[in-house]
C-alpha positions in Angstrom: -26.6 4.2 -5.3 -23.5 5.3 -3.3 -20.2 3.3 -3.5 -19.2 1.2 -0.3 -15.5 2.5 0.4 -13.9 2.6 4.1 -13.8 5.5 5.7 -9.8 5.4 4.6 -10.5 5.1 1.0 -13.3 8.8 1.0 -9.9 10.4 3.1 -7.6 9.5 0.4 -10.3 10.4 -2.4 -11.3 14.0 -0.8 -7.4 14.3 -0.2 -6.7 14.1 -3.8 -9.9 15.8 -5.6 -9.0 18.6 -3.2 -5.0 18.8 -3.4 -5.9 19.3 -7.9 -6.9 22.7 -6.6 -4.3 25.7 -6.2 -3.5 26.7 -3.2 -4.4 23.2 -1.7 -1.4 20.9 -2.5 -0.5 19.8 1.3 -3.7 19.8 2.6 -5.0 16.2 3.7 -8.4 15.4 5.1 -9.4 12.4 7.2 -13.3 11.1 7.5 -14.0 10.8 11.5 -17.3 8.8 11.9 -19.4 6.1 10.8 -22.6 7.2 11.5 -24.9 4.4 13.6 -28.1 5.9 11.4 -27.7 7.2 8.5 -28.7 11.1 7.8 -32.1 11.3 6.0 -30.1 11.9 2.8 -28.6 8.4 3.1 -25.1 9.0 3.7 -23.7 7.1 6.8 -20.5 8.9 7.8 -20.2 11.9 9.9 -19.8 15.6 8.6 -16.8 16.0 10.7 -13.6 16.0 9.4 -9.7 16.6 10.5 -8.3 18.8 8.2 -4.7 19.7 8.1 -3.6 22.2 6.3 0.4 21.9 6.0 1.3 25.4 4.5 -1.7 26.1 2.8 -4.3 28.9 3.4 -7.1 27.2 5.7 -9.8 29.4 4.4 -8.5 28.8 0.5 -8.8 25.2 1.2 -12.3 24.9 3.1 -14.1 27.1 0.5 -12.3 24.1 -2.0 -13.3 21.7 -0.2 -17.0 22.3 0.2 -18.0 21.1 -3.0 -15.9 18.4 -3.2 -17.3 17.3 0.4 -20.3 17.1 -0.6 -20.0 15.3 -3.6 -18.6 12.5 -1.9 -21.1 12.3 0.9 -23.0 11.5 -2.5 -21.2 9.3 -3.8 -19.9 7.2 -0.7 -21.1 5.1 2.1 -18.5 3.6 4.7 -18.1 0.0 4.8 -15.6 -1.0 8.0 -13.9 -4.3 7.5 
């Protein structure tokens, strides 16, 4: 069962799992959608995603972030206040 967290809280979660990897440190990412349906795997907020990358290498941080996406489109469902 995936945790309810606004679409604020998954940001500041991917932000953090990411910015543990090397070449990541000012790289922040920002959920964009709560999805009206959700996908047929369950997850009801939208693959896109604002990424900015500060200094860091944007292909570094997309191949670390991949995983780490995923996981949390797992683990999380938006719930709006």
């Amino acid at each position: 069962m995936r945790e309810l967290k606004t679409r604020r809280e998954i940001s500041d979660w991917l932000t953090r799992e990411l910015r543990k990897h090397p070449g990541c440190e000012e790289t922040t990412v920002s959920v964009q959608y709560e999805l009206q349906e959700p996908d047929p795997d369950g997850c009801n907020w939208s693959r896109d995603l604002v990424l900015n990358f500060g200094r860091n290498d944007g292909v570094v941080a997309k191949d670390r972030l991949r995983p780490i996406f995923e996981e949390a489109r797992r683990r999380f469902n938006v719930k709006e206040p």
